[in-house]
C-alpha atoms as a printed R data frame, in Angstrom:
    type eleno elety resid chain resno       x      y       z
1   ATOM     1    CA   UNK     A     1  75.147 84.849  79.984
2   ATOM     2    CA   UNK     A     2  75.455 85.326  84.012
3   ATOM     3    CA   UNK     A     3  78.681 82.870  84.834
4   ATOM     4    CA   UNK     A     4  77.656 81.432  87.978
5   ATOM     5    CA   UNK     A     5  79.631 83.028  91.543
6   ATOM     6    CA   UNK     A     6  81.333 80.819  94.111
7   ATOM     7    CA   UNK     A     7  78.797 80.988  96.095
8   ATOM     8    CA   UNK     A     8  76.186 79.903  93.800
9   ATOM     9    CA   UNK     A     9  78.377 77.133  92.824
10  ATOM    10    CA   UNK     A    10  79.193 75.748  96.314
11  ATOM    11    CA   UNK     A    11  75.847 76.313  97.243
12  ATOM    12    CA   UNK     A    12  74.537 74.003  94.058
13  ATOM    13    CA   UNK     A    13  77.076 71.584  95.275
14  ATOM    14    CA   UNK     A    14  76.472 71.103  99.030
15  ATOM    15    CA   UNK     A    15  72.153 71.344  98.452
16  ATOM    16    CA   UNK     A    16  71.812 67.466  97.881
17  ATOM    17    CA   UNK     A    17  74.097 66.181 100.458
18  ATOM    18    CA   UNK     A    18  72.647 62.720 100.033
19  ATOM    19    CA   UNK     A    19  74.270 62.558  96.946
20  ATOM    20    CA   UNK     A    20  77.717 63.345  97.622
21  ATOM    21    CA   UNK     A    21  80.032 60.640  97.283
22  ATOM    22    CA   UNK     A    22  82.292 59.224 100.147
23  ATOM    23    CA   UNK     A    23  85.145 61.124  98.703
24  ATOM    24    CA   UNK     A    24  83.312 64.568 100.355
25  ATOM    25    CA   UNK     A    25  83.218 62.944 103.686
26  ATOM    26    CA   UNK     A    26  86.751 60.959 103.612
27  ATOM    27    CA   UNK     A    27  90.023 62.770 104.837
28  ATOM    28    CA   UNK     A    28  93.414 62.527 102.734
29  ATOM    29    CA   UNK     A    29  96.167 60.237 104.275
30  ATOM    30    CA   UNK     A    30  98.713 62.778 103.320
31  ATOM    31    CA   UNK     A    31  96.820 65.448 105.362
32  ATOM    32    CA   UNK     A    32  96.920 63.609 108.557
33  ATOM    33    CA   UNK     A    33 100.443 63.124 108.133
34  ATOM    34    CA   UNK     A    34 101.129 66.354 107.711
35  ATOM    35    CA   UNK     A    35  99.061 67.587 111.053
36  ATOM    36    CA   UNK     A    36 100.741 65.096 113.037
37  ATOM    37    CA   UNK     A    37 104.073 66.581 111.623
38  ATOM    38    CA   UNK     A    38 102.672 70.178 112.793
39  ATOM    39    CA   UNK     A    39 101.311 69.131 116.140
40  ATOM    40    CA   UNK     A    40 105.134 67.711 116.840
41  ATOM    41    CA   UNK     A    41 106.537 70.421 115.188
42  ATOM    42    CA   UNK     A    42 104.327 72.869 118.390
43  ATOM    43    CA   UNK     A    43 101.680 73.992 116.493
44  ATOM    44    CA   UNK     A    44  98.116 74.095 117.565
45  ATOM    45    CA   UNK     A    45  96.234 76.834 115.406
46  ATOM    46    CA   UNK     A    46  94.994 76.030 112.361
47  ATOM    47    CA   UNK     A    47  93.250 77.450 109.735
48  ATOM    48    CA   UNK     A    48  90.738 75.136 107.326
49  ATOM    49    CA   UNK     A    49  89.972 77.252 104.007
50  ATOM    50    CA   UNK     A    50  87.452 76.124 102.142
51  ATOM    51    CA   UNK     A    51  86.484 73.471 104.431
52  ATOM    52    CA   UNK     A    52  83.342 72.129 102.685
53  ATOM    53    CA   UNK     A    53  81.071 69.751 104.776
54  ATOM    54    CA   UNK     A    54  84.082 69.378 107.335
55  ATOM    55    CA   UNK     A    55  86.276 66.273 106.021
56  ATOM    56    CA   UNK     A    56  89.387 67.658 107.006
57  ATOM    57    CA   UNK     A    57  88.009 70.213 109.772
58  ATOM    58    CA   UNK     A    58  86.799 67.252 112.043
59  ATOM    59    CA   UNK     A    59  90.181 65.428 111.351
60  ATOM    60    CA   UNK     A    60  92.449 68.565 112.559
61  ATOM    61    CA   UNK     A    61  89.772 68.484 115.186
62  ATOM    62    CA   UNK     A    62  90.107 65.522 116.531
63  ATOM    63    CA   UNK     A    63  94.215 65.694 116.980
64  ATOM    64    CA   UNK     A    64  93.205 68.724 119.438
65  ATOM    65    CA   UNK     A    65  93.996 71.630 116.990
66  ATOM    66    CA   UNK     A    66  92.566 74.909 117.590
67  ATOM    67    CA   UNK     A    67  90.802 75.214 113.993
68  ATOM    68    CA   UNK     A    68  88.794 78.104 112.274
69  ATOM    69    CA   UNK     A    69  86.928 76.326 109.498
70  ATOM    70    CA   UNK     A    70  85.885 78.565 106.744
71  ATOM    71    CA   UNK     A    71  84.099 78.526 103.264
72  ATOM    72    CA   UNK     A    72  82.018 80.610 100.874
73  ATOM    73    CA   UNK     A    73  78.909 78.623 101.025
74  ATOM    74    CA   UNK     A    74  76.557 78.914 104.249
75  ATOM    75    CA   UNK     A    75  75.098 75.547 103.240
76  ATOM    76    CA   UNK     A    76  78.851 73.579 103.836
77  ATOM    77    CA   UNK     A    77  79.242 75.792 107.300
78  ATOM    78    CA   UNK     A    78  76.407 74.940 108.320
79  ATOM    79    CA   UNK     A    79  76.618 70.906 107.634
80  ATOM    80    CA   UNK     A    80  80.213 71.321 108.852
81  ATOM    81    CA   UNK     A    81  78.701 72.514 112.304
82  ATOM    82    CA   UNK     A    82  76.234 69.662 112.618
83  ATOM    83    CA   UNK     A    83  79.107 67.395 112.126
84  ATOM    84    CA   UNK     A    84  81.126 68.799 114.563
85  ATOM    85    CA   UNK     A    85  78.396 68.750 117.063
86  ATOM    86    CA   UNK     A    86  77.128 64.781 116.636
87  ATOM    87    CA   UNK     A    87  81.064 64.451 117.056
88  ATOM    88    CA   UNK     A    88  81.611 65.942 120.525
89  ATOM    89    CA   UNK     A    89  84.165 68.469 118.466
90  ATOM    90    CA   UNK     A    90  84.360 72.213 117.389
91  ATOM    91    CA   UNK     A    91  85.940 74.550 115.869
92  ATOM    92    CA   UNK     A    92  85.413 78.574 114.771
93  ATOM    93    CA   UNK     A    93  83.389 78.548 111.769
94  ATOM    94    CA   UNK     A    94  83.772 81.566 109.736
95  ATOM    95    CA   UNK     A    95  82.159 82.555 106.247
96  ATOM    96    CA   UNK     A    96  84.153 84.485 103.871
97  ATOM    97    CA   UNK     A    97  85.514 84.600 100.329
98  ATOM    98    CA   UNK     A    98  88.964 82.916  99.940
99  ATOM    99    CA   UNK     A    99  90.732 86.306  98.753
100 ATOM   100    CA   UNK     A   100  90.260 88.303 101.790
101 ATOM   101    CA   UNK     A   101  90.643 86.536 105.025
102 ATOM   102    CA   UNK     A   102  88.880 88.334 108.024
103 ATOM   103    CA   UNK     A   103  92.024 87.195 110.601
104 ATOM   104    CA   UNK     A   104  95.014 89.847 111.826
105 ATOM   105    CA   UNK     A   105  98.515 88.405 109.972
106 ATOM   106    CA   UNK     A   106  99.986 85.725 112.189
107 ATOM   107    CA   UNK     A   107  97.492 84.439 113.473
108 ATOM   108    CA   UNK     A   108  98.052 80.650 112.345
109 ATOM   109    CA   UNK     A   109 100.644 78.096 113.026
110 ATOM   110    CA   UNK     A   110  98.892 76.163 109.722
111 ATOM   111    CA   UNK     A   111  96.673 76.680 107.230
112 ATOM   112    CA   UNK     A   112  95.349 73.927 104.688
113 ATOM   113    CA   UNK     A   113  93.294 74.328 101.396
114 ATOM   114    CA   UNK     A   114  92.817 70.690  99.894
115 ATOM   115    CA   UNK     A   115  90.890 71.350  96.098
116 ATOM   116    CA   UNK     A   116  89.613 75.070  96.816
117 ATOM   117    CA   UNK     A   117  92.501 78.164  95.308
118 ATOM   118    CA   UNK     A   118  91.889 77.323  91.570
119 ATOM   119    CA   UNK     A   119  88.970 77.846  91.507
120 ATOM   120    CA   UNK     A   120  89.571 81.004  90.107
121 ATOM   121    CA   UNK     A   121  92.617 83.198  87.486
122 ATOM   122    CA   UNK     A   122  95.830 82.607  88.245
123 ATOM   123    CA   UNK     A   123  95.675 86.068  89.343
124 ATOM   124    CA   UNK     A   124  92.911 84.940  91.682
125 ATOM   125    CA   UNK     A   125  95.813 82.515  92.956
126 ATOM   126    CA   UNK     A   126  98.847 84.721  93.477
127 ATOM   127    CA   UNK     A   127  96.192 86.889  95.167
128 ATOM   128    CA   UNK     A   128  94.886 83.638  97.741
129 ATOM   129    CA   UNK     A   129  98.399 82.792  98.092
130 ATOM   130    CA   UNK     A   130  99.517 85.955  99.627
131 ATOM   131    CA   UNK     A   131  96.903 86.431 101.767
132 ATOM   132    CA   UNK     A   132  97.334 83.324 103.189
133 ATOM   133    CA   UNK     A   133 101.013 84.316 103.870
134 ATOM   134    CA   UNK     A   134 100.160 87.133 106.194
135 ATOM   135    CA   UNK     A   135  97.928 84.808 108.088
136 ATOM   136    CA   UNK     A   136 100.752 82.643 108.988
137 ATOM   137    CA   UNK     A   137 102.795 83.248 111.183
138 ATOM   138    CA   UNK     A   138 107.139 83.425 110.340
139 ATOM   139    CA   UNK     A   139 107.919 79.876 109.641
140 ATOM   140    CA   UNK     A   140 104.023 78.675 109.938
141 ATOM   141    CA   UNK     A   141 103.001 75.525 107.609
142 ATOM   142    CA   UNK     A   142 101.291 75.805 104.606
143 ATOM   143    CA   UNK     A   143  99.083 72.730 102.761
144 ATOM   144    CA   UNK     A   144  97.332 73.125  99.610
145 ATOM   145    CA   UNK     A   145  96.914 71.808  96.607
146 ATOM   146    CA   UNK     A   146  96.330 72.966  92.810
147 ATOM   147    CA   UNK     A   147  95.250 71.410  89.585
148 ATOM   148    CA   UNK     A   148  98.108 70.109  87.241
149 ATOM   149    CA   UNK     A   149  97.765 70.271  83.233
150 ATOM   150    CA   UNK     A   150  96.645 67.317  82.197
151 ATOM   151    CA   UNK     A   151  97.187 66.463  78.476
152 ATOM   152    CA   UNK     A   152  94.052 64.768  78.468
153 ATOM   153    CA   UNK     A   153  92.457 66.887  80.751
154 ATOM   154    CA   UNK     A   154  93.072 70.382  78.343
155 ATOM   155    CA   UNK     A   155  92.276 68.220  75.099
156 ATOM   156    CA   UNK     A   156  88.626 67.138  76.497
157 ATOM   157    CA   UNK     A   157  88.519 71.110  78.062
158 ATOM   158    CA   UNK     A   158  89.444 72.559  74.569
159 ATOM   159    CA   UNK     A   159  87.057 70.028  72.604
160 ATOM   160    CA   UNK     A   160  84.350 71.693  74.605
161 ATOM   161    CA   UNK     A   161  85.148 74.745  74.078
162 ATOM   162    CA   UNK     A   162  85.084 73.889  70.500
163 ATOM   163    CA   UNK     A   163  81.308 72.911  71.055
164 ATOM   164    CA   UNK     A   164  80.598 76.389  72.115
165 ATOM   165    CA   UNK     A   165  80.032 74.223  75.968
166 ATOM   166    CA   UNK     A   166  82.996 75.905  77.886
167 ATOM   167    CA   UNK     A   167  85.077 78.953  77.819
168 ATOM   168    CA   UNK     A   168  88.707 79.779  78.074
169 ATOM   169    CA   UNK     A   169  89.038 82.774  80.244
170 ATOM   170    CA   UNK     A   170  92.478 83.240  80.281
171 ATOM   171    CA   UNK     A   171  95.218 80.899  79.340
172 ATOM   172    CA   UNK     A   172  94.419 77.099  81.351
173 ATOM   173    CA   UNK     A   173  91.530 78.759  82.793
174 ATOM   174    CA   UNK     A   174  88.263 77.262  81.949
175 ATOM   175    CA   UNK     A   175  84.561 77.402  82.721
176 ATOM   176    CA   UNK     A   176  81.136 75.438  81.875
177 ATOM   177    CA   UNK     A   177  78.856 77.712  80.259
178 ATOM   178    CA   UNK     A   178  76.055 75.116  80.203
179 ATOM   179    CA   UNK     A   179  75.662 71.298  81.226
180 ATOM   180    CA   UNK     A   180  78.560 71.149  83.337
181 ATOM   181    CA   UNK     A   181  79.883 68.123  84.778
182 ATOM   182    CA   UNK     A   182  80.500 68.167  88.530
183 ATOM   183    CA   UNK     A   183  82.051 71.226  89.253
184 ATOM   184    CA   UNK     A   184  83.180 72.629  86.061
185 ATOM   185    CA   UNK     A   185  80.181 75.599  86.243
186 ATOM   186    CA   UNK     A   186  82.945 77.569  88.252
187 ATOM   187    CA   UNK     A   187  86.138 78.370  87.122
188 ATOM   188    CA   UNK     A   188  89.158 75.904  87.350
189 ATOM   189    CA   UNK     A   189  92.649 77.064  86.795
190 ATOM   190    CA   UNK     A   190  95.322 74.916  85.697
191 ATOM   191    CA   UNK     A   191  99.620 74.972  86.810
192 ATOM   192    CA   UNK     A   192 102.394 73.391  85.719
193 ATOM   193    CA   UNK     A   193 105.114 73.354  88.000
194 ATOM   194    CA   UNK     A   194 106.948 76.202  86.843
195 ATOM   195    CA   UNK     A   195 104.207 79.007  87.370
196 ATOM   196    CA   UNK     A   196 103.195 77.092  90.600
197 ATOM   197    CA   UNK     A   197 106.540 77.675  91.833
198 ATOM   198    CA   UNK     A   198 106.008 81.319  90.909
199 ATOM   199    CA   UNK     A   199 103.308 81.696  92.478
200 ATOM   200    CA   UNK     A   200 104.886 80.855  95.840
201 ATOM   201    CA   UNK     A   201 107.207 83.889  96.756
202 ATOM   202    CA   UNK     A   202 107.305 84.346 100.185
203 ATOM   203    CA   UNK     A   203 107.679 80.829 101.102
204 ATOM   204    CA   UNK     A   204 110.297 77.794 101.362
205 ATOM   205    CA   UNK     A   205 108.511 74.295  99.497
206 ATOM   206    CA   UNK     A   206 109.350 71.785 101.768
207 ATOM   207    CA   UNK     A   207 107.150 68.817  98.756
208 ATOM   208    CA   UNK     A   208 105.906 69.243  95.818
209 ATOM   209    CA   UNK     A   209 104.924 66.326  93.988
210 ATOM   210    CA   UNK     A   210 101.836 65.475  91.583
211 ATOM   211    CA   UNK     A   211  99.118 63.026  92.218
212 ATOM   212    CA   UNK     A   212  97.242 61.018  89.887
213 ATOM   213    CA   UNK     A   213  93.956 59.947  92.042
214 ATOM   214    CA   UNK     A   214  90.300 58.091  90.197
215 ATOM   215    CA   UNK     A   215  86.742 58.560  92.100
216 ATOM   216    CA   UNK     A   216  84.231 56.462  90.994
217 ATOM   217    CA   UNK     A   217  80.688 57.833  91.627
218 ATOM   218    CA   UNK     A   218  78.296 56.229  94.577
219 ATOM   219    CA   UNK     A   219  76.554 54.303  92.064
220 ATOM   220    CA   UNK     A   220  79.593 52.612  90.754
221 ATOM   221    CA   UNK     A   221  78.895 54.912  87.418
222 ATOM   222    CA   UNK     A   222  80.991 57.426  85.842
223 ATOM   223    CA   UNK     A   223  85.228 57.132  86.985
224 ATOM   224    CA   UNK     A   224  86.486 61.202  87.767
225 ATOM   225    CA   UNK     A   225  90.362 61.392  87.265
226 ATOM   226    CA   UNK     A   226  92.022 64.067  88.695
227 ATOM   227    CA   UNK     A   227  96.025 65.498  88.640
228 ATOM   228    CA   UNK     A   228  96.694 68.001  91.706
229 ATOM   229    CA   UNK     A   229 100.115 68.755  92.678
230 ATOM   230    CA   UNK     A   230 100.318 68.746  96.518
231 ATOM   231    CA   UNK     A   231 102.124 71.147  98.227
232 ATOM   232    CA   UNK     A   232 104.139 71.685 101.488
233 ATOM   233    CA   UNK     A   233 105.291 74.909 102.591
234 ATOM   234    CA   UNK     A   234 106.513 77.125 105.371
235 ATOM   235    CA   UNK     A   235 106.436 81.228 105.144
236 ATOM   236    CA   UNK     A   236 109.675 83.183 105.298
């Protein structure tokens, strides 16, 4: 069977924008906090990776941030720019897979990734990670965040796996074979805090907590849980 590629996946996703929930459109508190921080802090460059439909792109946008806004599917970009436009904003807009960033190192006071790096190995983390180093600047801010093992989350993943539905690629990795739910047809790694702090060599953690957050559908259906850990960072 052909696993589906992030760009299929993301393309799936952003086809039926009409059906997104809020949630795609809404920014995260904690974000905004953390640009304010930055724009205090002196910087103005910042660097959106896998920006989606723009949530967070028009927010740095609107604090007067120089942003490059960036993502594997041409069908997010391309919504992202519309939304920029009806706002009176803009920003670079830039397709390109999230392992090999098309910018010379230093090039950004800040870079956020809110729900995008594991969607791949943890290889296919340590990989993101460092590339996103060498487009930060010394002492440039990093905000990301990654998915935390949930006990409930790996006993529902490894039930399905037991109905031949989903596959375990590698240890806490897992993808939908068939008659995935949201997301799940691409791959979805999963830390705990001890390999995420592994994974971040070549930077100081300023936070890193983990967040319990529930969506409930547009209908008022089906409740999604989710565990991230959220993570603040500076390179060395």
């Amino acid at each position: 069977m052909t696993l589906s590629t992030p760009t299929q996946g993301w393309e799936s996703i952003w086809a039926d924008l009409d059906a997104l929930p809020d949630y795609w459109r809404t920014p995260d508190g904690a974000v905004l906090a953390w640009a304010e921080r930055l724009w205090e802090a002196g910087g103005r460059r910042v660097l959106d990776l896998g920006c989606g439909i723009g949530r967070h792109t028009l927010l740095l946008a609107r604090l007067g941030f120089a942003i490059a806004a960036t993502d594997v599917a041409p069908s997010g970009l391309v919504t992202c720019a519309a939304w920029l436009s009806r706002e009176g904003l803009s920003a670079t807009i830039v397709r390109h897979e999230m392992e090999t960033f098309p910018f010379p190192d230093g090039t950004f006071d800040g870079l956020i990734s809110y729900h995008v790096i594991y969607h791949t190995t943890m290889a296919g983390m340590r990989r993101i990670l460092e590339a996103m180093r060498c487009v930060l600047h010394p002492g440039g801010w990093l905000y990301f965040t990654a998915n935390a093992r949930d006990e409930r989350k790996m006993a529902s993943y490894r039930a399905d796996v037991e109905a031949g539905q989903c596959q375990e690629i590698e240890p806490f990795t897992f993808i939908y074979l068939h008659d995935a739910p949201d997301d799940k047809h691409l791959p979805h790694h999963y830390c705990d805090e001890a390999e995420l702090r592994d994974l971040l060599t070549g930077f100081a953690v300023d936070d890193l907590r983990l967040a319990h957050k529930e969506y409930t559908d547009e209908d008022g259906g089906a409740v999604r849980r989710g565990t991230h850990y959220h993570v603040q960072c500076r390179r060395l």
